[in-house]
C-alpha atoms as a printed R data frame, in Angstrom:
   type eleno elety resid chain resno       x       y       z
1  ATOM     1    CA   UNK     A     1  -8.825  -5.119  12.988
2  ATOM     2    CA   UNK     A     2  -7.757  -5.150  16.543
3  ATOM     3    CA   UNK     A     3  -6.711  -7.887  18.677
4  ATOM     4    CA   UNK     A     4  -9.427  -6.953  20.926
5  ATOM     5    CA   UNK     A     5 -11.937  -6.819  18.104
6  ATOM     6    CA   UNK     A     6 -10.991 -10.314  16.344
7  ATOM     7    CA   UNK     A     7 -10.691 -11.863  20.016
8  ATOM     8    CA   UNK     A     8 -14.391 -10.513  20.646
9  ATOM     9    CA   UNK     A     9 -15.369 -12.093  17.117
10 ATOM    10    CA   UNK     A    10 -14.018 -15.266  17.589
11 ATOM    11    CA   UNK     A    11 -15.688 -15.846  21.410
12 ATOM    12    CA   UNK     A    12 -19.128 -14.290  20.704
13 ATOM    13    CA   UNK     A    13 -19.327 -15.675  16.979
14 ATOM    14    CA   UNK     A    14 -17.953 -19.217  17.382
15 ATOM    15    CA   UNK     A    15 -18.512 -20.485  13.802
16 ATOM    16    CA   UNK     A    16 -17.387 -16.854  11.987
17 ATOM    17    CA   UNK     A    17 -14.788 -16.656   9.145
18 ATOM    18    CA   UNK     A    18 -12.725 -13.569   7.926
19 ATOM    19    CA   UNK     A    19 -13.816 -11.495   5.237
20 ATOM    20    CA   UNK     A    20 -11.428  -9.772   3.587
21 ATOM    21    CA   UNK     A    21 -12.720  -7.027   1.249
22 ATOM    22    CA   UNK     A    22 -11.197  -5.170  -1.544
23 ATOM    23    CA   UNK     A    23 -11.651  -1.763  -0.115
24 ATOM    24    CA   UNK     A    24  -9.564  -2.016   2.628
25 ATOM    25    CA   UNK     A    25  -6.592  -4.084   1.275
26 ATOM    26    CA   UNK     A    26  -6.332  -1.306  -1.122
27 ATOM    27    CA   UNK     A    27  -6.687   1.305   1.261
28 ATOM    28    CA   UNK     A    28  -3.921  -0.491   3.692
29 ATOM    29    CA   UNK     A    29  -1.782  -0.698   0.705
30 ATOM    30    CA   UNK     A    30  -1.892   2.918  -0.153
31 ATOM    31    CA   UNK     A    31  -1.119   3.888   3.130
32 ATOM    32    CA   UNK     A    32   1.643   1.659   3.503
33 ATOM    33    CA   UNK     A    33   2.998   3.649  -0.201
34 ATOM    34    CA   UNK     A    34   2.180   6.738   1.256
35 ATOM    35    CA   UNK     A    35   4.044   6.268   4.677
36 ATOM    36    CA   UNK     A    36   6.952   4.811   2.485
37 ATOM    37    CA   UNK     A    37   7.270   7.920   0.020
38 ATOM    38    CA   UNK     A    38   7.255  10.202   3.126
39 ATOM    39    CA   UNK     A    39   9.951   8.290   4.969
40 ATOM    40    CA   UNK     A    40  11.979   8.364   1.991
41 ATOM    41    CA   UNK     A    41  11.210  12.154   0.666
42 ATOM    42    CA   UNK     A    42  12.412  13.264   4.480
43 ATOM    43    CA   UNK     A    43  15.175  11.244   3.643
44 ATOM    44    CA   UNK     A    44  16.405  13.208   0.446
45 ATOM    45    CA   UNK     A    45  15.316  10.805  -2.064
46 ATOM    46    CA   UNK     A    46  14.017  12.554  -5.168
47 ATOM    47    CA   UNK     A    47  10.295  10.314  -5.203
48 ATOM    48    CA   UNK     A    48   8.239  13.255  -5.108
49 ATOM    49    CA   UNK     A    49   5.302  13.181  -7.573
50 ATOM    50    CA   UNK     A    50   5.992   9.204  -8.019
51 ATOM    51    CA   UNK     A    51   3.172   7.749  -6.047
52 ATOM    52    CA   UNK     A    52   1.375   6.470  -9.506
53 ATOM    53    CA   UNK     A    53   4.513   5.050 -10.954
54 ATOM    54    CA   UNK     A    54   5.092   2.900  -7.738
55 ATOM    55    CA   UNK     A    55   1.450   1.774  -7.949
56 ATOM    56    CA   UNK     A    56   1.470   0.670 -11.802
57 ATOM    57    CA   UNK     A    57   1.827  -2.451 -13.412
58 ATOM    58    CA   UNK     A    58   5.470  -1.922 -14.448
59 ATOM    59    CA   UNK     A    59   3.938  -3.202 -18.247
60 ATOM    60    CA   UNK     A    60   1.563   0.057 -18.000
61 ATOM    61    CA   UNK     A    61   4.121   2.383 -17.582
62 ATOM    62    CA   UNK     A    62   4.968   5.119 -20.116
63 ATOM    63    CA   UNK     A    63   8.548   5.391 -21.422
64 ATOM    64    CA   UNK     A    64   8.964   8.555 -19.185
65 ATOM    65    CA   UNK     A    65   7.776   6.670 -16.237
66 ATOM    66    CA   UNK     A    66  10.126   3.453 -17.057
67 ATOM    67    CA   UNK     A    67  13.002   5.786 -17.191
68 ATOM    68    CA   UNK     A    68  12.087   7.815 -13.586
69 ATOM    69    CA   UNK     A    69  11.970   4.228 -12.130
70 ATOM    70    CA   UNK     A    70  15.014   3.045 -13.740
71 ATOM    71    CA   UNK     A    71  17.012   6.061 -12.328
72 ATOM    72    CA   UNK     A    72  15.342   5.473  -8.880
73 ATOM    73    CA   UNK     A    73  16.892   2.122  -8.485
């Protein structure tokens, strides 16, 4: 949210709380991964087509995916 939004909150709805839903922590996150990858791609990293493997438990992954992260670090 906005400063401007939360400040308006707080004054007109004096005994509010934050809700923080699911959605939109995901969504942030995934945005935050995307941005990343970009930054990095531009960069001349080879992370193209790893968006999934970032995103997975690291106990999920397949071999092939354990290796691709192993040669990313």
């Amino acid at each position: 949210m906005s400063l401007a939004f939360e400040s308006g909150i707080a004054n007109e709805f004096v005994n509010s709380s934050f809700i923080i839903d699911k959605f939109h922590v995901i969504k942030h996150f995934n945005d935050a991964v995307n941005q990343t990858l970009r930054v990095d791609i531009a960069a001349g990293y080879d992370f193209v087509k790893s968006k999934y493997i970032w995103v997975k438990n690291y106990e999920n992954l397949t071999e092939k995916q354990s290796e691709r992260v192993m040669c990313m670090n």
